[in-house]
C-alpha positions in Angstrom: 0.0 0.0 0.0 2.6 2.1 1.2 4.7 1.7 -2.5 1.8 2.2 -4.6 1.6 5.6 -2.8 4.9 6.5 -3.3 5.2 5.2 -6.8 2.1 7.5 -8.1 4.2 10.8 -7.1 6.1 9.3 -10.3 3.7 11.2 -12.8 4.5 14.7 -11.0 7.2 17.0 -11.3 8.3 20.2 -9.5 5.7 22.6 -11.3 2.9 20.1 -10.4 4.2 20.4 -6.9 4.4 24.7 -6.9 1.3 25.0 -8.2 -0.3 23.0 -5.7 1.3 25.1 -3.1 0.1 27.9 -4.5 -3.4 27.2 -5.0 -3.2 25.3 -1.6 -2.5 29.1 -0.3 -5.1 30.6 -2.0 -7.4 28.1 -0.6 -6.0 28.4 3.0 -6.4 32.4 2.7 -10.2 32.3 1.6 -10.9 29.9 4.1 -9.2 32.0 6.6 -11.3 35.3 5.5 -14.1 32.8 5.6 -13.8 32.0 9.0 -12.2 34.8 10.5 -15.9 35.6 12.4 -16.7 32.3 13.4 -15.9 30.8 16.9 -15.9 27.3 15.5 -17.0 25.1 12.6 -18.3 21.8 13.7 -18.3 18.7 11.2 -18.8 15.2 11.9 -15.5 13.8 12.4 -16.6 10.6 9.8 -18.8 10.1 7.1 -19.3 6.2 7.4 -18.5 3.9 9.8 -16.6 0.9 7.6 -15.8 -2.7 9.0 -12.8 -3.5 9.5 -12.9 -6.1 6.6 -13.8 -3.0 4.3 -10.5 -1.0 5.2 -8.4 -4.4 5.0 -9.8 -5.2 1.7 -9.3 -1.2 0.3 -7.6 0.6 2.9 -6.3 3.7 0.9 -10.1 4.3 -0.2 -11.6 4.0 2.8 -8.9 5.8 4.3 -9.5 8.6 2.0 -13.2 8.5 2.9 -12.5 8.9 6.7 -10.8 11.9 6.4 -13.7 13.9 3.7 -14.6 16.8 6.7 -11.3 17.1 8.4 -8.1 16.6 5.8 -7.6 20.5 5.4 -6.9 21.0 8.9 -3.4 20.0 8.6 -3.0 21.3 5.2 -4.4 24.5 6.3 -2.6 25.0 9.9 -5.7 24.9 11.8 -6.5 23.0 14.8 -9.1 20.6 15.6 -10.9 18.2 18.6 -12.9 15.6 18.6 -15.6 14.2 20.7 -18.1 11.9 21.0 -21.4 12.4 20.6 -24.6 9.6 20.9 -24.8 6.7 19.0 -26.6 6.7 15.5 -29.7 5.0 14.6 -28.0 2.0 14.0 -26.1 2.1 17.0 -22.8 2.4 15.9 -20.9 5.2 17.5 -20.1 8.8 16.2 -18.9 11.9 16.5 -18.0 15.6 15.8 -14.9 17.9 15.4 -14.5 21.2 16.8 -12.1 22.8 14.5 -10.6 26.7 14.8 -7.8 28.2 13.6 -3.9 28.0 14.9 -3.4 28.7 18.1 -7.2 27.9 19.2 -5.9 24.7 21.0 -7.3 26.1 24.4 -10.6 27.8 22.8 -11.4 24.4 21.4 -10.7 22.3 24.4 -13.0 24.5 26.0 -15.5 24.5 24.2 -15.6 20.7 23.9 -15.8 20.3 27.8 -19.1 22.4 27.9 -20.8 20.2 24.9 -19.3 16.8 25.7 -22.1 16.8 28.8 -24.5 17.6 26.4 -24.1 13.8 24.5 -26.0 12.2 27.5 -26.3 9.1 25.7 -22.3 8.7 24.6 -20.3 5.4 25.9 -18.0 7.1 28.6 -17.6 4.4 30.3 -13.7 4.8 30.0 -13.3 8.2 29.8 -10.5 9.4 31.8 -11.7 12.0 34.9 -10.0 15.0 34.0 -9.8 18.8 35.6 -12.2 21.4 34.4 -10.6 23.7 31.9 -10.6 27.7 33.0 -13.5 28.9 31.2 -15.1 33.0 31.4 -11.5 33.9 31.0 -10.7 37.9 30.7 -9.9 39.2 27.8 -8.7 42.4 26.0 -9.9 44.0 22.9 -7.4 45.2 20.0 -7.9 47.2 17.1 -5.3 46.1 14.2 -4.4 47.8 10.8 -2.1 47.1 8.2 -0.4 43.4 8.3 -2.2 42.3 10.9 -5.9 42.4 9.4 -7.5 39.1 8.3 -5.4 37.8 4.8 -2.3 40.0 5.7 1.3 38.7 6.2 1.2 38.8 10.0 -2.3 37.9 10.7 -1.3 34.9 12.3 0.2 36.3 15.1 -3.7 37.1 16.4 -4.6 33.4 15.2 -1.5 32.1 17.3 -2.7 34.0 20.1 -6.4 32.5 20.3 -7.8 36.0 19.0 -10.8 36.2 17.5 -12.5 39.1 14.8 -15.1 40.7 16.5 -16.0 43.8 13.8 -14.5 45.8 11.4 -14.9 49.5 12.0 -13.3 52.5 12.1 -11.6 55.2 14.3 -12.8 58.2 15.5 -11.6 61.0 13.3 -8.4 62.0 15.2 -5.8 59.6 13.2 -3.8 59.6 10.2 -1.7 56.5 9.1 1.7 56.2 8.1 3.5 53.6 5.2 6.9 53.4 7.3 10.0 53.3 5.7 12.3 50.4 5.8 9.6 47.6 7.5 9.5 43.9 6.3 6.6 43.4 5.9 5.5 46.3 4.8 3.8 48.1 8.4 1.8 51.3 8.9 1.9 53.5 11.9 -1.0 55.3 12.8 -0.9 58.3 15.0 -3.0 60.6 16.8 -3.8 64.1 16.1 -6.8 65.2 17.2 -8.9 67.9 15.2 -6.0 67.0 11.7 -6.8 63.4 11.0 -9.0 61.2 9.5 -11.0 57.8 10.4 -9.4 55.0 10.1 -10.4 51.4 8.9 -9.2 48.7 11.5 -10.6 45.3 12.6 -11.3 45.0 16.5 -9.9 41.3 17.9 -10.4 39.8 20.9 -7.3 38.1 22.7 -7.4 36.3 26.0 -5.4 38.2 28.3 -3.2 35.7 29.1 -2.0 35.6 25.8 -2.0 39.6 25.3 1.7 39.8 26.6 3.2 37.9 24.4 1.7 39.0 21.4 2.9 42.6 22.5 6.2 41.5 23.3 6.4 40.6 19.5 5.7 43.8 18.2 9.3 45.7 17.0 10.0 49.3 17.2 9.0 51.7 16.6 5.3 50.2 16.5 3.3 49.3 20.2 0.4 49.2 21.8 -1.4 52.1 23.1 -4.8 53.1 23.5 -6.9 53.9 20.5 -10.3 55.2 20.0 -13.3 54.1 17.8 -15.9 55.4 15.7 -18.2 54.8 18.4 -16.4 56.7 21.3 -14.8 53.2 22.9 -11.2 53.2 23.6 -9.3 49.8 23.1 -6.1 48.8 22.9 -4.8 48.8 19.1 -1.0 49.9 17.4 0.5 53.2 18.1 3.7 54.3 16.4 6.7 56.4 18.1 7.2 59.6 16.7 10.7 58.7 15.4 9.1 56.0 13.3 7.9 58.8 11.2 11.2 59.7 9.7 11.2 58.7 5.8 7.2 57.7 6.3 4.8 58.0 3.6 1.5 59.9 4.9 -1.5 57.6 3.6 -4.4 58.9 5.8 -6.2 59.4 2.0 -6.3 55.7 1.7 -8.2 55.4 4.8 -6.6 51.9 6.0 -7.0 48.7 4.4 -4.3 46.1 3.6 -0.9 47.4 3.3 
């Protein structure tokens, strides 16, 4: 079995091979836009339940069956759980996967805790006893722009830190933003000037707080984390730039935000 898999890589060459990396990117970015609002997609962790004679008579089909709703999550670096839920009609056993983006480990295991109970009639007869997860944990709100918003280069860093989009919205009209010279990728700096700027686009995230000091601890000068304020009057935390980061900077306050 094992041969015949490695044999059929026979009729691809490197081209084959970069152009399925790239379309597996453009996949893994749409999905990631997709899902960039959602707490967690849930899909059965199986489609059929074969016997064991089945897989032994054509394990790589069956195989590739097992996997239909939950293949991509590896592909895509995302993370997943899953847990059992009651028996079907028939009563063979079943499931469902709990599956967020990477870094959403904790959210996850979590959230499967509070629905496991819920599967009253699942076979836990040998479950392992195991401590209740922290759960109502506090959290801190941050309003990113530039490389940071959903499909940009550093996106991930909010992912990594079990952040989650809650809106997109704008400033109040105190800010002007900044292409800064030199940055890799390329970064904006916004800065506040009240009564001489301009609103803002920015997405709002929220980050447990646990998490919050690393992700700042990751941000390079002469970009950090200040308070900002919203459309709407709130101020959250969000990215501030230090005046000498201005220095060779592009003014782009006419472009009103979006993706670097």
């Amino acid at each position: 079995m094992v041969r015949g898999i490695l044999q059929s890589a026979a009729s691809f060459d490197a081209v084959d091979t970069f152009n399925a990396r790239y379309r597996l990117a453009e996949l893994t970015r749409t999905a990631q836009q997709l899902l960039a609002g959602v707490d967690v997609l849930v899909v059965p962790t199986a489609p059929c339940m074969p016997t064991i004679d089945a897989v032994l008579a054509n394990p790589v089909e069956f195989n590739s069956q097992l996997g239909y709703y939950t293949n991509f999550v590896n592909l895509m670096n995302m993370c997943a759980i899953a847990i059992p839920a009651d028996r079907r009609a028939d009563g063979l056993p079943a499931g469902i996967t709990l599956i967020g983006p990477a870094g959403a480990d904790q959210r996850l295991a979590e959230i499967a805790a509070a629905w496991q109970p819920l599967f009253g009639k699942a076979d836990q007869s040998e479950a392992v006893a195991m401590a209740p997860l922290p759960r109502n944990s506090p959290v801190v709100q941050v309003a990113v722009v530039g490389a940071h918003l959903v499909g940009q280069p550093l996106n991930w860093q909010l992912l990594e830190g079990s952040a989650r989009l809650l809106r997109t919205t704008t400033t109040s009209a105190d800010y002007r933003l900044y292409a800064l010279a030199g940055t890799s990728p390329p970064k904006p700096g916004l800065v506040r000037v009240p009564d001489q700027g301009e609103r803002i686009e920015v997405e709002v995230w929220e980050m447990p707080l646990n998490l919050f000091g690393a992700f700042v601890a990751a941000i390079p000068a002469p970009l950090g984390i200040g308070s900002l304020q919203l459309a709407d009057g709130q101020w959250v935390k969000g990215f501030i730039c230090e005046p000498v980061g201005l220095e060779g900077a592009l003014d782009i306050t006419d472009f009103k935000g979006g993706a670097p």
